[in-house]
Structures are given as C-alpha cells and as structure tokens.
C-alpha positions as MATLAB code, in Angstrom:
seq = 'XXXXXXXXXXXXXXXXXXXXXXXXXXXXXXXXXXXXXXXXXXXXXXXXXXXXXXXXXXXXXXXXXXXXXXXXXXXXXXXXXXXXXXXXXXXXXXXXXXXXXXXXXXXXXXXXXXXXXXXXXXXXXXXXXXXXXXXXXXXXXXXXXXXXXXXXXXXXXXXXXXXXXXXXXXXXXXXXXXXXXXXXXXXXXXXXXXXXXXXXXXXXXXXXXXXXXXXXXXXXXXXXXXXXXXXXXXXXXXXXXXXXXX';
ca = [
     120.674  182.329   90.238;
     122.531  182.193   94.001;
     120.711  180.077   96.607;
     119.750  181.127   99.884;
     119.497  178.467  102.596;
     118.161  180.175  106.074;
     118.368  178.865  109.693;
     115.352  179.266  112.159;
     115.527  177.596  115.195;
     112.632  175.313  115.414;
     109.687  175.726  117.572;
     110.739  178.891  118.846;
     108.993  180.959  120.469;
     106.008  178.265  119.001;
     105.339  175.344  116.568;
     102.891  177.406  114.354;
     104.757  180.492  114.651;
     107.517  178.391  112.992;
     105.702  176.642  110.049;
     104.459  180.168  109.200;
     107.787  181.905  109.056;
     108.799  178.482  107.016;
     106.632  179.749  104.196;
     106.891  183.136  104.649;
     110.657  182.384  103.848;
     109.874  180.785  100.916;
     107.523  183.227   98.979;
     110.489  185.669   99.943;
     112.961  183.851   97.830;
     114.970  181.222  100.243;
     115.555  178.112   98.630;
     116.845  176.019  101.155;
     115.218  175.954  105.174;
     117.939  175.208  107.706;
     115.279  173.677  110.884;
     117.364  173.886  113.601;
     117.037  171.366  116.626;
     117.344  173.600  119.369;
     120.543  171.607  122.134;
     122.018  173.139  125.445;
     125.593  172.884  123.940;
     125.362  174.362  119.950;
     129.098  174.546  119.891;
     129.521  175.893  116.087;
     127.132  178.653  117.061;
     127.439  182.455  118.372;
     125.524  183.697  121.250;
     122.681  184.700  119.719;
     121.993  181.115  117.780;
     122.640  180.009  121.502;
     120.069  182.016  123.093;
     117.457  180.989  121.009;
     118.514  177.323  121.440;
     118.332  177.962  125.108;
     115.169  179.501  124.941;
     113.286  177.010  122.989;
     114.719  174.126  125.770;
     113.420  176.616  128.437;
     110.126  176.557  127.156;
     110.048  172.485  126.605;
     110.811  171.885  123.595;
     110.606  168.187  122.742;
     111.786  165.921  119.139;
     107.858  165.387  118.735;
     108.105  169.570  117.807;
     110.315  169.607  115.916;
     108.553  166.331  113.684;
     104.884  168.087  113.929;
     106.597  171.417  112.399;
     108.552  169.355  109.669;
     105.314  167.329  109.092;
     103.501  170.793  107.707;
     106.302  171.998  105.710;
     108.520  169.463  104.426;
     106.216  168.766  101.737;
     106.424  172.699  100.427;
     109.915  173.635  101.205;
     112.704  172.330  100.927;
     114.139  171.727  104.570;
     116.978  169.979  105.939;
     117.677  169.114  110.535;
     120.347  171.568  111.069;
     121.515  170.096  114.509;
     124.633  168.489  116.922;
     125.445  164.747  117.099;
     124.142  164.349  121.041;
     120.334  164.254  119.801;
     120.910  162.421  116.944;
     123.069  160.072  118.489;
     120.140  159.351  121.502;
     117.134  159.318  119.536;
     119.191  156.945  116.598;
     120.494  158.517  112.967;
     117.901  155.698  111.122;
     115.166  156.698  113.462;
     115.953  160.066  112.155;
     116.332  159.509  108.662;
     112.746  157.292  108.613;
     111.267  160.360  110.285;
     112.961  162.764  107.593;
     111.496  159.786  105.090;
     107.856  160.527  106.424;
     108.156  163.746  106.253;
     109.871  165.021  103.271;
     112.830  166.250  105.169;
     116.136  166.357  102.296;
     118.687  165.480  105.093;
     120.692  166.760  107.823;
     123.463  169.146  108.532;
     125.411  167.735  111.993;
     128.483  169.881  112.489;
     130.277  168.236  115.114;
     130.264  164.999  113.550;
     133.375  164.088  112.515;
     133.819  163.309  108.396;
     135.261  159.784  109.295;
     132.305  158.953  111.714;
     129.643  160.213  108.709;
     130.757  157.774  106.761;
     129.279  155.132  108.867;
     126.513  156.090  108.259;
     126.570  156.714  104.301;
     124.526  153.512  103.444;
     121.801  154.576  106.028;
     121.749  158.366  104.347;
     121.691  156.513  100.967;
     119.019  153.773  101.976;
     116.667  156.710  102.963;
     117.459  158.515   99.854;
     118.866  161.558  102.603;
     121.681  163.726  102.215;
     124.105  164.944  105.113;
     125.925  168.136  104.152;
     129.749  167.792  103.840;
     131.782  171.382  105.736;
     134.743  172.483  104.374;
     136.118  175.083  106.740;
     139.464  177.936  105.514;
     142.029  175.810  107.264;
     141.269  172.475  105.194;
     144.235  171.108  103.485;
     144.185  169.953   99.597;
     144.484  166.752  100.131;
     141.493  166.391  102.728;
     139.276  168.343  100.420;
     139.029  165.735   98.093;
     138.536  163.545  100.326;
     135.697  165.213  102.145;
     133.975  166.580   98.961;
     134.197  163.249   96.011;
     130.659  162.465   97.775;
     129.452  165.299   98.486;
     125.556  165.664   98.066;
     123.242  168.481   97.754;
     125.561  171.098   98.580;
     128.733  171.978  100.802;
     129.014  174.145  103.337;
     132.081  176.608  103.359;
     132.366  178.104  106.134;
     133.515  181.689  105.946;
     136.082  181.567  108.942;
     137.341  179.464  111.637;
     135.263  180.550  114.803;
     131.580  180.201  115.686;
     128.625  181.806  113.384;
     127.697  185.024  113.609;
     130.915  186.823  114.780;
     131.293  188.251  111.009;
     135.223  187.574  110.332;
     136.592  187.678  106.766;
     138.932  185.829  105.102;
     140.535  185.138  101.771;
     138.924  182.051  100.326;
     139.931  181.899   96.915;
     142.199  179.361   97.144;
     140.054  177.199   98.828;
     137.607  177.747   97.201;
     139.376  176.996   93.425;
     140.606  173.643   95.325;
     137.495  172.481   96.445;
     136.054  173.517   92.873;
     138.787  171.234   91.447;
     137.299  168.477   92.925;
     133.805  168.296   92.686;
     130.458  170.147   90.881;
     128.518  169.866   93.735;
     126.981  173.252   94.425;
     129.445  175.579   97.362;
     127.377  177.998   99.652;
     129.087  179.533  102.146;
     127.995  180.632  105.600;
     129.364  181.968  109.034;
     128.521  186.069  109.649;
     126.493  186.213  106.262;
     123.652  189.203  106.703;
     122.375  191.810  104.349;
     125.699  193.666  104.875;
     128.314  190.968  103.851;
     126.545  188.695  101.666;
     127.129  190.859   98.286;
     130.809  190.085   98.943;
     130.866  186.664  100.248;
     129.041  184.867   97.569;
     130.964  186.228   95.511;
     132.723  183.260   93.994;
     130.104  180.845   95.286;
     126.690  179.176   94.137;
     124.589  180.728   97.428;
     124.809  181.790  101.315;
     123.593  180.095  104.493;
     122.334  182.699  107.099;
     121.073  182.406  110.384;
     122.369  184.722  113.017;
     120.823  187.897  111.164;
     117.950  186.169  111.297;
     117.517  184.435  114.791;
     118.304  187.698  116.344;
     115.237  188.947  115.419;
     113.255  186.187  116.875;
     114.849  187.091  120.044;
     113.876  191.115  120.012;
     110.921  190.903  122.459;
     110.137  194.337  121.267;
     108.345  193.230  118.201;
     105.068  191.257  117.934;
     105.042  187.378  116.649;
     103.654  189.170  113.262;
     106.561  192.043  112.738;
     109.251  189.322  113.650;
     107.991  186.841  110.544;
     107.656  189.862  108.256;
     111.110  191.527  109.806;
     113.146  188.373  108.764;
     111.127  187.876  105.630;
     112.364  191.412  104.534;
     115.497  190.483  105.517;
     115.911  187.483  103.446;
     114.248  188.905  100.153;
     116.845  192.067  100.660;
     119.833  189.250  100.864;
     118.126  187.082   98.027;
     118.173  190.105   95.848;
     121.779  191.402   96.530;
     123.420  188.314   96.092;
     121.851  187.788   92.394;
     122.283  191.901   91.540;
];
C-alpha cells in the first residue's frame, strides 16, 4: 500500500478549523500530516503555499498555534513540523524537539537546512526519539546520495524536480531513484506538483506522494465555506489515496 503524506498550513484560516481538517485527512486515507509553520520567506514553495503562509502571518499567527493544534492531534495522526530553518533556529531545535516530545509530533521536515548543518543536530533528533526527513532532489550526484540517505529515518523526500512546489514539472527519475534504492530501505515518497492528475504516474516507482499545493489552494478559494473547503480537500486526498494504490 502507497503512503500519502499531506501539507496544510497550520492555523489557517483558524486553529480548530485545522485540527478538524487533520482528522478529516486521516479517515480519508493520508498517512502522514505535513503541519506546516506558516514563515514570510517559504523559499522551496510556489505561490500558492506562499499565500497561505502569508495569510496565516497576516492574521497573527504565533508558535503557541501551531503547539495548541499539534497538542489535539499528534496523539491520532501521525504529524511531522514541515517548516524553514529561521523559526527553528530562533525559538531553538531542542526547544522544538521537547515540544514535538509533549506532543506526539514524529519530527520535522526543514528544507533549507543544509545536510551538513542537520547533522549537528542528529544526537538532539535521536535524544528526543525525533526524526528529520533527509531530501534528495534530481540533480544529486551518486556519491552524495549515500551520503545523505545511510541515516535516513522515517522516509525521504524526492523531490520531483528542481524548482519550487507546485509548478508541476516532470522529469526522469529512474536513475535516481535505482541509486538512492541502492543505498538504503528507508521508505522514498516523492513530492513537488503531485495532485490527483500526476500522482498515478509519479509514484510510480516509489513507496508514496507528498502533496500540498493541490491542497492549500483550496484553503485559499474564499468562494467556499470553512465546511466545503475540509470536505473539498478530503475528496481530494481519498481520490489521490485511491489512484496511487489502483
């Protein structure tokens, strides 16, 4: 059975609004929750990721949402903080990873930081117990692939193209993909312009699919209620849970 790990920006448009699409998600088949911590700069992320991050910040959201929404779901769902090295960096990474501790929270995903800086912090993530999800991108040479995935935990994340999320590219990753393979057993999703259209083909020679943009866009149509967003995206993800394992 393929995995489906989904990004949601966090607290947007609201904290409860949040922890109920959380489980909606989950009775409609995603495995993994991507909680993203909404930042002024998402730099791995298309406009409309952007926009909601924007939009969260405009209407104040603070860490302390962010904790209150992972307090109600973390110990139903499997989440992991989807977010940029700035916040983590200010607020501390073992302040973070005793919060994800409390909380239930499996680890972190932290794009921009750099493979060599992680590993810093490896004895912290293993102290906690907490994993931080290793990228592999299409332009990765052998020889770094082993290095980046020997340690890898929970899964990696393959991303589809080189670019920002969302913009749907596609490229020829079966090489890659056999050479990270070689390497390690740790589970490969991939992600970057995954939606009900694409993911068929993209998981192809994969163990799941990370989506987000397909998703987020919908929290952003202002045309639908609070109550047809959660079951719009919902819909969405049982359609992509179901096409992926056809």
């Amino acid at each position: 059975m393929k995995k489906l790990v989904a990004y949601i920006t966090s607290s947007f448009p609201n904290n409860n609004f949040t922890v109920d699409l959380a489980y909606k998600l989950k009775e409609s088949g995603v495995d993994i929750l991507e909680l993203g911590i909404p930042f002024s700069d998402p730099v791995a992320d298309g406009p409309v990721i952007e926009k909601a991050n924007l939009k969260a910040l405009e209407n104040g959201f603070k860490l302390q949402d962010l904790f209150e929404v992972s307090s109600k779901i973390g110990k139903d769902i499997d989440t992991l903080w989807m977010g940029y090295a700035n916040p983590f960096h200010h607020y501390g990474i073992e302040n973070f990873l005793k919060k994800a501790q409390e909380y239930n929270i499996s680890g972190t995903i932290i794009p921009d930081l750099p493979f060599e800086m992680a590993k810093k912090y490896s004895d912290l993530y293993e102290k906690y117990g907490k994993a931080n999800i290793t990228f592999v991108a299409p332009t990765t040479p052998k020889d770094r692939i082993k290095m980046l995935v020997e340690n890898s935990q929970k899964f990696i994340y393959m991303v589809a193209y080189a670019g920002i999320t969302g913009s749907g590219k596609s490229e020829d990753l079966s090489e890659i993909i056999k050479n990270i393979k070689e390497f390690t057993n740790t589970p490969l999703y991939i992600g970057f312009g995954v939606d009900e259209k694409t993911c068929k083909e993209k998981s192809k020679d994969v163990d799941g699919v990370i989506v987000g943009s397909a998703f987020v866009k919908h929290l952003l149509d202002d045309s639908l209620s609070n109550h047809e967003k959660i079951n719009k995206i919902s819909s969405l993800a049982l359609e992509i849970k179901n096409k992926i394992n056809e």
